[in-house]
Chimera marker file (.cmm) of the C-alpha trace (Angstrom):
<marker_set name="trace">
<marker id="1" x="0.000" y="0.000" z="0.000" r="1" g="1" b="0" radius="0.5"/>
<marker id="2" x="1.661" y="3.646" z="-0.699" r="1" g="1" b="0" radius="0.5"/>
<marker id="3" x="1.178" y="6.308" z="1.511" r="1" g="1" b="0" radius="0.5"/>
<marker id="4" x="-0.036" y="9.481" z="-0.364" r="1" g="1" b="0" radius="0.5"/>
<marker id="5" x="1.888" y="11.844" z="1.934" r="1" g="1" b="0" radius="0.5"/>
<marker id="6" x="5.201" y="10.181" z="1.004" r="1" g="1" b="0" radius="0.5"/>
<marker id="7" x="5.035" y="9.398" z="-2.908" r="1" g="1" b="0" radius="0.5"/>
<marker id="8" x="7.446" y="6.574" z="-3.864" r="1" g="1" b="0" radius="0.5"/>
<marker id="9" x="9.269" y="7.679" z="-6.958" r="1" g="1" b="0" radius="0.5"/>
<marker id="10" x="11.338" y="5.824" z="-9.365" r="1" g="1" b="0" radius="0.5"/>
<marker id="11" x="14.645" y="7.061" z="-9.569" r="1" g="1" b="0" radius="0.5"/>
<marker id="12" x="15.757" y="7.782" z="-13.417" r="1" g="1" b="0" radius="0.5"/>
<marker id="13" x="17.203" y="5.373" z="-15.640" r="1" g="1" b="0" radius="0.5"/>
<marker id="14" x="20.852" y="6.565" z="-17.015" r="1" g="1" b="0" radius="0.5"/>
<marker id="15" x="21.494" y="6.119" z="-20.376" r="1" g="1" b="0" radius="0.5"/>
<marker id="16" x="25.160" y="6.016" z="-21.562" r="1" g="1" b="0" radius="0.5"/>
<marker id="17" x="25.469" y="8.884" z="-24.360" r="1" g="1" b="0" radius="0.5"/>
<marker id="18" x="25.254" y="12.839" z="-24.403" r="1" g="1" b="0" radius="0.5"/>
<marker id="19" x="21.905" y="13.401" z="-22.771" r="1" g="1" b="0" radius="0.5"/>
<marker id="20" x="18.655" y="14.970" z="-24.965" r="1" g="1" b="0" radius="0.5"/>
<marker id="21" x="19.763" y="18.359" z="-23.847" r="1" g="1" b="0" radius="0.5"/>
<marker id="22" x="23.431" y="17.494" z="-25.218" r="1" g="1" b="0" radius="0.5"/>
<marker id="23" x="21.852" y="16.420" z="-28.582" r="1" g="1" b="0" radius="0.5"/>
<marker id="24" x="19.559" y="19.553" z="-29.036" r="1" g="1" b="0" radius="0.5"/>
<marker id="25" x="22.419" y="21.656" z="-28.395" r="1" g="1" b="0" radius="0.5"/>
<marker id="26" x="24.840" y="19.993" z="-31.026" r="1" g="1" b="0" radius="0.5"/>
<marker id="27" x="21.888" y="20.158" z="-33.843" r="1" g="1" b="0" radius="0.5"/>
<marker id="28" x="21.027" y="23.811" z="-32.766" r="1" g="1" b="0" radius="0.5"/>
<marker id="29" x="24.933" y="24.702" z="-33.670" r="1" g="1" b="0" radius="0.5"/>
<marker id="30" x="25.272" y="22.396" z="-36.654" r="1" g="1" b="0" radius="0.5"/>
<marker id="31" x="22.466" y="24.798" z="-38.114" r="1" g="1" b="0" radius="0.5"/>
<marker id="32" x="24.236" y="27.687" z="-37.142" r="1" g="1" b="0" radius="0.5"/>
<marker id="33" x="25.816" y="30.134" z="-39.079" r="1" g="1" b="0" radius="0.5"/>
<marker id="34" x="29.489" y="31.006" z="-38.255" r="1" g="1" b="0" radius="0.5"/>
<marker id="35" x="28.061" y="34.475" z="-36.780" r="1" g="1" b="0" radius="0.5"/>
<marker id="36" x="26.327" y="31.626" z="-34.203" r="1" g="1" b="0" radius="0.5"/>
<marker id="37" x="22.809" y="33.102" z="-35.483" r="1" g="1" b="0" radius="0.5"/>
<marker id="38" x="20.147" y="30.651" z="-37.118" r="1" g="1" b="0" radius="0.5"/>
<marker id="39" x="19.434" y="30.325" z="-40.657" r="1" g="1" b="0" radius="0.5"/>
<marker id="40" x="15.941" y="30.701" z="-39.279" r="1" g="1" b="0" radius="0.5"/>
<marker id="41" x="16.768" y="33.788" z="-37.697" r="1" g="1" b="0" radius="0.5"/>
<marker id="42" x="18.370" y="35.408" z="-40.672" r="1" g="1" b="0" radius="0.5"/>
<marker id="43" x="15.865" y="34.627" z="-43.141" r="1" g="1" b="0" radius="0.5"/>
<marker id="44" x="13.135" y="36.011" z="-40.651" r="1" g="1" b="0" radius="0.5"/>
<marker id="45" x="15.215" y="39.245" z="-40.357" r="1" g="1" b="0" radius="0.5"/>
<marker id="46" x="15.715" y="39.783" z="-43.762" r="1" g="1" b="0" radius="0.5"/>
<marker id="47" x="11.808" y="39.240" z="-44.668" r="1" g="1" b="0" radius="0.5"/>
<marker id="48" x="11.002" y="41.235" z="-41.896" r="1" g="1" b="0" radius="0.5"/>
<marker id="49" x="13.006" y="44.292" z="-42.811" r="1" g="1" b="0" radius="0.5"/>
<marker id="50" x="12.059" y="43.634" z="-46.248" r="1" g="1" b="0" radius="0.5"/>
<marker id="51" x="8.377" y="44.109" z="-45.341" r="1" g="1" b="0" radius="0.5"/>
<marker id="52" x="8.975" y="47.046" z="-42.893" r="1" g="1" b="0" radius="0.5"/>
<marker id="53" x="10.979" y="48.757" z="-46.039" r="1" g="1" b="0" radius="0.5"/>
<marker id="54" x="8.028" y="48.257" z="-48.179" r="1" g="1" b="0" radius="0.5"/>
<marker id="55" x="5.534" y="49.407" z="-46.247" r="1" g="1" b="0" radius="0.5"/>
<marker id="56" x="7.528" y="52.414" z="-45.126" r="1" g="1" b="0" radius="0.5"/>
<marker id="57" x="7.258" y="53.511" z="-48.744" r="1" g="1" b="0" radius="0.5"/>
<marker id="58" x="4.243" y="52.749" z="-49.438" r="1" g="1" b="0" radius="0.5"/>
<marker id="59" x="2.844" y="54.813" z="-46.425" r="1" g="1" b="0" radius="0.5"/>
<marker id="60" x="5.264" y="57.716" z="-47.931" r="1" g="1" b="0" radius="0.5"/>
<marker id="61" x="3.937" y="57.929" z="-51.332" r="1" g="1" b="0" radius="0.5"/>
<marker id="62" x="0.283" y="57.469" z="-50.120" r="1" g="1" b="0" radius="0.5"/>
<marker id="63" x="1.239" y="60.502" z="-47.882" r="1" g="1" b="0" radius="0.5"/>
<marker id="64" x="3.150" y="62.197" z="-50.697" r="1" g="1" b="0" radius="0.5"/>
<marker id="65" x="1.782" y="65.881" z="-51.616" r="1" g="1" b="0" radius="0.5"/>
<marker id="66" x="-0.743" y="65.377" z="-54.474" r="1" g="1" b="0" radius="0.5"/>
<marker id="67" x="-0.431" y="68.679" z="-56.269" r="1" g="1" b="0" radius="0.5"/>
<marker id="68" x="3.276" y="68.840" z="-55.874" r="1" g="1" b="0" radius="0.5"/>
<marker id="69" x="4.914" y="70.569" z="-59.518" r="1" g="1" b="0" radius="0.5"/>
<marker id="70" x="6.741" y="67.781" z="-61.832" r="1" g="1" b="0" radius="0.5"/>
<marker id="71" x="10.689" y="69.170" z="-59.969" r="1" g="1" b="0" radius="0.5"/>
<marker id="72" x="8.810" y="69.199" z="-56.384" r="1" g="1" b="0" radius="0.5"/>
<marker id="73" x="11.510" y="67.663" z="-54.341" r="1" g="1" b="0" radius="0.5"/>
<marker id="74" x="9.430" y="66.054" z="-51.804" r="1" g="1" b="0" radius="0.5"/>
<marker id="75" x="7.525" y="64.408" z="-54.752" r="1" g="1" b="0" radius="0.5"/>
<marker id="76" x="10.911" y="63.156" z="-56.625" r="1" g="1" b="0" radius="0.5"/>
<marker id="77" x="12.173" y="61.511" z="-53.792" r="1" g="1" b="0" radius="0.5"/>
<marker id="78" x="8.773" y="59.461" z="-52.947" r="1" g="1" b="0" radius="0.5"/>
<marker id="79" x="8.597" y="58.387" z="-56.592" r="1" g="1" b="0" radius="0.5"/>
<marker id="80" x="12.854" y="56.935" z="-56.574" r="1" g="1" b="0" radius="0.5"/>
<marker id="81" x="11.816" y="55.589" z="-53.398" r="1" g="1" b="0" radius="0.5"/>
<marker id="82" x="8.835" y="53.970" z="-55.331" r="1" g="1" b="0" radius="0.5"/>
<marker id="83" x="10.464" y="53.226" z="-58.279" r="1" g="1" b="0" radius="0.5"/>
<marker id="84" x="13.523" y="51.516" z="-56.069" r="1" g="1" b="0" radius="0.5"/>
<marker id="85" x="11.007" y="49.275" z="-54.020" r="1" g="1" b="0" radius="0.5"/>
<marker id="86" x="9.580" y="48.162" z="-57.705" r="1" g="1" b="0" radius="0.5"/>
<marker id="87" x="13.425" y="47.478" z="-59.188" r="1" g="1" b="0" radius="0.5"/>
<marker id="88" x="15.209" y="46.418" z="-56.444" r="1" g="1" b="0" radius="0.5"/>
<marker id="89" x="13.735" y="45.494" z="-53.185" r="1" g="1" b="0" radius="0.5"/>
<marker id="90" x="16.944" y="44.672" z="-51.477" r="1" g="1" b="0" radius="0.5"/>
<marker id="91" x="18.909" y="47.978" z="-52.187" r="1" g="1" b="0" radius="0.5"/>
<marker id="92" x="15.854" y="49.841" z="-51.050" r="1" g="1" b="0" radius="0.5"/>
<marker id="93" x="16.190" y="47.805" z="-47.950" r="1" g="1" b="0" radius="0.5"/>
<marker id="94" x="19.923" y="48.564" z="-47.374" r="1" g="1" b="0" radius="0.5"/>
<marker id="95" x="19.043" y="52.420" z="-48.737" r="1" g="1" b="0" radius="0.5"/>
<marker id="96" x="16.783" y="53.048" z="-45.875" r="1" g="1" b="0" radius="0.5"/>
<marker id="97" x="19.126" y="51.476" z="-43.530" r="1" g="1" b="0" radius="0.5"/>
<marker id="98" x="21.523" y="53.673" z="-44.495" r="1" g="1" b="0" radius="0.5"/>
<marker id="99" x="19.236" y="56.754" z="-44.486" r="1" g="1" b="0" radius="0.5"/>
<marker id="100" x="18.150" y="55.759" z="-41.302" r="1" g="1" b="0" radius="0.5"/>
<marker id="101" x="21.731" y="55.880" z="-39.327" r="1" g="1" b="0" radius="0.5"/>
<marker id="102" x="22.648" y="59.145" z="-40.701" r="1" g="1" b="0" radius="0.5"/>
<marker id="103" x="19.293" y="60.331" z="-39.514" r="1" g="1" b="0" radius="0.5"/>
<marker id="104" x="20.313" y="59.221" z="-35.764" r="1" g="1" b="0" radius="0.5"/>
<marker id="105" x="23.363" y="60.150" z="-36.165" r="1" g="1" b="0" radius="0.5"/>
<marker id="106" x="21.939" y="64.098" z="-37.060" r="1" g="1" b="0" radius="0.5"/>
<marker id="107" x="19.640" y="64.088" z="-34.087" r="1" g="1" b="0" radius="0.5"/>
<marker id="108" x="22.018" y="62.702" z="-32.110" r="1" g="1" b="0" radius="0.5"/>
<marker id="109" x="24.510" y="65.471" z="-32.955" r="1" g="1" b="0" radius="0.5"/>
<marker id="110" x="21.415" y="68.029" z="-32.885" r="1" g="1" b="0" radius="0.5"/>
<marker id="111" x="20.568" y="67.216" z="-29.152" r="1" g="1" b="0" radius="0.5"/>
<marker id="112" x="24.829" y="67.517" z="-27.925" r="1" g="1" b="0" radius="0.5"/>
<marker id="113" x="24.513" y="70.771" z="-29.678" r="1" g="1" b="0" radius="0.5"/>
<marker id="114" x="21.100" y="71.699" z="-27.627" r="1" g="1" b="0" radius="0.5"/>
<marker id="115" x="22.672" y="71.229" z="-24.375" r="1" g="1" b="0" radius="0.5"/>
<marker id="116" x="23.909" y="74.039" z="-22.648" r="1" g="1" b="0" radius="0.5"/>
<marker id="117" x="27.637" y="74.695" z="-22.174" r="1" g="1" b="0" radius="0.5"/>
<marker id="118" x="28.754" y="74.437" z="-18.702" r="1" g="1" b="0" radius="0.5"/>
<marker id="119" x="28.576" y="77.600" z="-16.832" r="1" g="1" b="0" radius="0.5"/>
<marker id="120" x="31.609" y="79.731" z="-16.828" r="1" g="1" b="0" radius="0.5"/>
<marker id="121" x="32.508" y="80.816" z="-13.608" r="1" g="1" b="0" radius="0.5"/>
<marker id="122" x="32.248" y="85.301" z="-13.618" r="1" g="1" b="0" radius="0.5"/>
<marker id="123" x="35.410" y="87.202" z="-13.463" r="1" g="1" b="0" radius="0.5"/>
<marker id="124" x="35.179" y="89.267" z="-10.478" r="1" g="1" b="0" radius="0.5"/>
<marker id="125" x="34.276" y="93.040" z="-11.421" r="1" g="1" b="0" radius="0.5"/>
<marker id="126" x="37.190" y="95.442" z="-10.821" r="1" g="1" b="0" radius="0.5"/>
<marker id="127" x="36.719" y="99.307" z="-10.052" r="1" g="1" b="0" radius="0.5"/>
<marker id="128" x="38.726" y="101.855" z="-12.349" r="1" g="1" b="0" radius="0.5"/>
<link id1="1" id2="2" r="1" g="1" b="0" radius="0.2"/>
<link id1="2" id2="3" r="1" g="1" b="0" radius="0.2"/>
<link id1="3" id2="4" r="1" g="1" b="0" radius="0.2"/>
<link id1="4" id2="5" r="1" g="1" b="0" radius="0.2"/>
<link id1="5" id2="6" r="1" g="1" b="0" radius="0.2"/>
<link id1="6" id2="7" r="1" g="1" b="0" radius="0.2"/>
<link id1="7" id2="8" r="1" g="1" b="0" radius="0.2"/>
<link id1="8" id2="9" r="1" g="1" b="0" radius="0.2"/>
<link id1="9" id2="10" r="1" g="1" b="0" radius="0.2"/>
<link id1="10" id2="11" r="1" g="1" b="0" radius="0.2"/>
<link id1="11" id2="12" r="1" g="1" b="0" radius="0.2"/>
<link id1="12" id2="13" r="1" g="1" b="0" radius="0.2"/>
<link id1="13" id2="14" r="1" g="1" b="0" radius="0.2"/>
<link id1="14" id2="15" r="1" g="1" b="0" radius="0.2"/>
<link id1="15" id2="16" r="1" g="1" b="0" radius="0.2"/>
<link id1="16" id2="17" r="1" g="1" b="0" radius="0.2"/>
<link id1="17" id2="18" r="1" g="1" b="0" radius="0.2"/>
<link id1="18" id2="19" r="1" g="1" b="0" radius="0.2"/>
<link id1="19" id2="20" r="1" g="1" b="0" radius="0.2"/>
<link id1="20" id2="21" r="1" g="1" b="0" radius="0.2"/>
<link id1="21" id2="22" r="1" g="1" b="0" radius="0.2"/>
<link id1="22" id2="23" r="1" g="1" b="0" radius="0.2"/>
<link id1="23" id2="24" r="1" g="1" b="0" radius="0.2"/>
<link id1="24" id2="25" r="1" g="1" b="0" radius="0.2"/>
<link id1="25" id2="26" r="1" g="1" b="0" radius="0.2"/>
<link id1="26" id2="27" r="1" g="1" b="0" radius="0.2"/>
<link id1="27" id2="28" r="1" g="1" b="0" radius="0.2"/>
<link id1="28" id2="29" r="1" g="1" b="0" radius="0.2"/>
<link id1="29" id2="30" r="1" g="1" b="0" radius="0.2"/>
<link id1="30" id2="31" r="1" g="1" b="0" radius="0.2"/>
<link id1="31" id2="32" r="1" g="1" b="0" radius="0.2"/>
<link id1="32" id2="33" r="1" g="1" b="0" radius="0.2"/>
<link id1="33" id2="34" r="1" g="1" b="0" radius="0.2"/>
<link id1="34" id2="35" r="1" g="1" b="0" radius="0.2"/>
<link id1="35" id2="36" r="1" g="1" b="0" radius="0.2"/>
<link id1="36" id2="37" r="1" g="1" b="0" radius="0.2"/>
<link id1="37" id2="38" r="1" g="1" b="0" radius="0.2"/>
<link id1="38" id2="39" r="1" g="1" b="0" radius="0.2"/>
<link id1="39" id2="40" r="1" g="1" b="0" radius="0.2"/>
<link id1="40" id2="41" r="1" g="1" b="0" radius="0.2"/>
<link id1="41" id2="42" r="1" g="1" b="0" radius="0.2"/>
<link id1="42" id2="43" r="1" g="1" b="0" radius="0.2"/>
<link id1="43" id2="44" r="1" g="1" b="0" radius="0.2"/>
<link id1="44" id2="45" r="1" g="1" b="0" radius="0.2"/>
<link id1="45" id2="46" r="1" g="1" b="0" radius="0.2"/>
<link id1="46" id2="47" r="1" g="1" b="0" radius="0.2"/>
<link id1="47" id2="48" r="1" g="1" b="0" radius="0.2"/>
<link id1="48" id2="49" r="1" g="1" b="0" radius="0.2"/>
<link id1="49" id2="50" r="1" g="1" b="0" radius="0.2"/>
<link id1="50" id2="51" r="1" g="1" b="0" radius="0.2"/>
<link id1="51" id2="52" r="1" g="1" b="0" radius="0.2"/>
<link id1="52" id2="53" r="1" g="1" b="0" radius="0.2"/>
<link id1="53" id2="54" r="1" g="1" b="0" radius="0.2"/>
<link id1="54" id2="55" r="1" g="1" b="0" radius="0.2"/>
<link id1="55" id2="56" r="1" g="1" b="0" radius="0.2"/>
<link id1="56" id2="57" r="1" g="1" b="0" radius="0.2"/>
<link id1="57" id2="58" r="1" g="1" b="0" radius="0.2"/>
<link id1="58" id2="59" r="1" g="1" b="0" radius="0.2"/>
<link id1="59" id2="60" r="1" g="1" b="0" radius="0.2"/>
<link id1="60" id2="61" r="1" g="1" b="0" radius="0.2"/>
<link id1="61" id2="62" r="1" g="1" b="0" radius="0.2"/>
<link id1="62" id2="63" r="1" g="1" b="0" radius="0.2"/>
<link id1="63" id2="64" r="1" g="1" b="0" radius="0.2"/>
<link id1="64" id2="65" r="1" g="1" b="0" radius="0.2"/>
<link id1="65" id2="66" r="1" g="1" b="0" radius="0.2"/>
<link id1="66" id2="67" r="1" g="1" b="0" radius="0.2"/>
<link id1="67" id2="68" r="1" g="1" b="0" radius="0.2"/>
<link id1="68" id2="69" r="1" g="1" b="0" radius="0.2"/>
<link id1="69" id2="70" r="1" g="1" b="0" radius="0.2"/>
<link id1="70" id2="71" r="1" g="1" b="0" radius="0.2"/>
<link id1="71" id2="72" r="1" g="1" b="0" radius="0.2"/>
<link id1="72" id2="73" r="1" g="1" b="0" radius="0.2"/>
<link id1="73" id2="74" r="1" g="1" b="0" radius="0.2"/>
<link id1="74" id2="75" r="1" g="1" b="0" radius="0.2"/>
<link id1="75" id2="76" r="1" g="1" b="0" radius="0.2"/>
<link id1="76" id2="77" r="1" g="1" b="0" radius="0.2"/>
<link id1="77" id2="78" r="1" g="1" b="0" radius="0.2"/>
<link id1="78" id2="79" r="1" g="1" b="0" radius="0.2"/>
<link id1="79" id2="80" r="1" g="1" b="0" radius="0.2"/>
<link id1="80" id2="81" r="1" g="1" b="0" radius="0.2"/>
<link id1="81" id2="82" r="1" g="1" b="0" radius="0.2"/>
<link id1="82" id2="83" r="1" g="1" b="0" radius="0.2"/>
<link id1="83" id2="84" r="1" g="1" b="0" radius="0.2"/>
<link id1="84" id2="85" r="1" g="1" b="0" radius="0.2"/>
<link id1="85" id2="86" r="1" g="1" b="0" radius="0.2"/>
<link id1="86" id2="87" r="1" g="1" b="0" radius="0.2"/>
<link id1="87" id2="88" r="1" g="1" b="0" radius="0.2"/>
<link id1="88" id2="89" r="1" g="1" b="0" radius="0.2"/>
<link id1="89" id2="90" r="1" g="1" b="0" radius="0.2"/>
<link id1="90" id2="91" r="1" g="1" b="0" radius="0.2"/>
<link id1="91" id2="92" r="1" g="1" b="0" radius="0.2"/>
<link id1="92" id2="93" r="1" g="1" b="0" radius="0.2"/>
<link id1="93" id2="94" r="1" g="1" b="0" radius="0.2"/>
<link id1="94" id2="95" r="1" g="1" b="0" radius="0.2"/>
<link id1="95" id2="96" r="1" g="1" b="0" radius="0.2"/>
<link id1="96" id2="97" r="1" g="1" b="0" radius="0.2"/>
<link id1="97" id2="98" r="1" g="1" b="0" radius="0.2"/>
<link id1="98" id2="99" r="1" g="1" b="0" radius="0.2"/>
<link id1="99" id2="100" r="1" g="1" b="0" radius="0.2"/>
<link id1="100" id2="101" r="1" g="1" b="0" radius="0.2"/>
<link id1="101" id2="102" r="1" g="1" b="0" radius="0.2"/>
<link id1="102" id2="103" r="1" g="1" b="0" radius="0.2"/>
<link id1="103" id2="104" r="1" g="1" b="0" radius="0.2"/>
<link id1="104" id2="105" r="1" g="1" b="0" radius="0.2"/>
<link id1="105" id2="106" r="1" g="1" b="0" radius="0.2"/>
<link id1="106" id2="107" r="1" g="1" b="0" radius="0.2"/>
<link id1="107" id2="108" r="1" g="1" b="0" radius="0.2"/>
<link id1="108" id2="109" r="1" g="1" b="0" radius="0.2"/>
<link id1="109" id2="110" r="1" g="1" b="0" radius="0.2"/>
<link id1="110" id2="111" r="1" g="1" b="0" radius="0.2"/>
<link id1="111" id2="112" r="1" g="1" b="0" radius="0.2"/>
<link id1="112" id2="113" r="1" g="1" b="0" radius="0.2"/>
<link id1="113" id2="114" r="1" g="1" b="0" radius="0.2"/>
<link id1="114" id2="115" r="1" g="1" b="0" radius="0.2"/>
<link id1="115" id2="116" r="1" g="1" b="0" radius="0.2"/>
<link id1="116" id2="117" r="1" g="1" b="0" radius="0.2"/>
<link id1="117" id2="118" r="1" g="1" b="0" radius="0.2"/>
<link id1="118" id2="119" r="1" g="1" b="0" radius="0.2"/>
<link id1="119" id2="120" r="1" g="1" b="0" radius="0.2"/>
<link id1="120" id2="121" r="1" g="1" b="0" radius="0.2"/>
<link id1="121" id2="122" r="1" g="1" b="0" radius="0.2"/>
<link id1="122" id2="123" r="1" g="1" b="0" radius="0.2"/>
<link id1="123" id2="124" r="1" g="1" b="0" radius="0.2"/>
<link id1="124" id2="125" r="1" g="1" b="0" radius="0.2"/>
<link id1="125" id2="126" r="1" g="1" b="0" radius="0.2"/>
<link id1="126" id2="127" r="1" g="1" b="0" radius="0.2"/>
<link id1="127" id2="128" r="1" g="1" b="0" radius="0.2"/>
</marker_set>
């Protein structure tokens, strides 16, 4: 009869060999890329960014001023930016990348411009 306050467990059969962990481990880095990261991974980055790119343009050209003149700048970068999407989806991916660091690194530099310089201390005022 077992008491139901004091379970009687089994204890675990060893098994000679790497253990499951061991095994999942050694496939997870056979599929690996040399960076370490997943093929999985990668791919899923590089559709995701693909489809963020995309639909970043897409929003800007539906936004895009309608009664812009033919050299409107506003309007002739929307339309590249259209036209690149259509031609070549993975330079407009890298493009926008690219557009999107210098941006940071403008408001970066913007906002250590917009802090105030320490305070110099005042010369003491001398009578003549």
């Amino acid at each position: 009869m077992s008491d139901p306050f004091h379970p009687h467990f089994e204890t675990p059969v060893r098994h000679s060999g790497p253990s499951p962990l061991a095994l999942l481990n050694r496939d997870l880095a056979a599929r690996a890329l040399p960076g370490g990261e997943l093929r999985s991974v990668r791919g899923f980055r590089e559709a995701w960014s693909r489809i963020c790119a995309e639909d970043e343009v897409t929003q800007a050209v539906e936004q895009g001023p309608e009664n812009a003149g033919p050299l409107n700048s506003h309007r002739l970068v929307l339309r590249t930016l259209a036209l690149m999407r259509d031609l070549s989806p993975d330079y407009l991916r890298r493009f926008l990348s690219h557009a999107d660091t210098l941006l940071w690194l403008d408001q970066a530099q913007s906002q250590s411009r917009a802090k105030p310089p320490a305070a110099k201390p005042k010369a003491a005022r001398t009578k003549k």
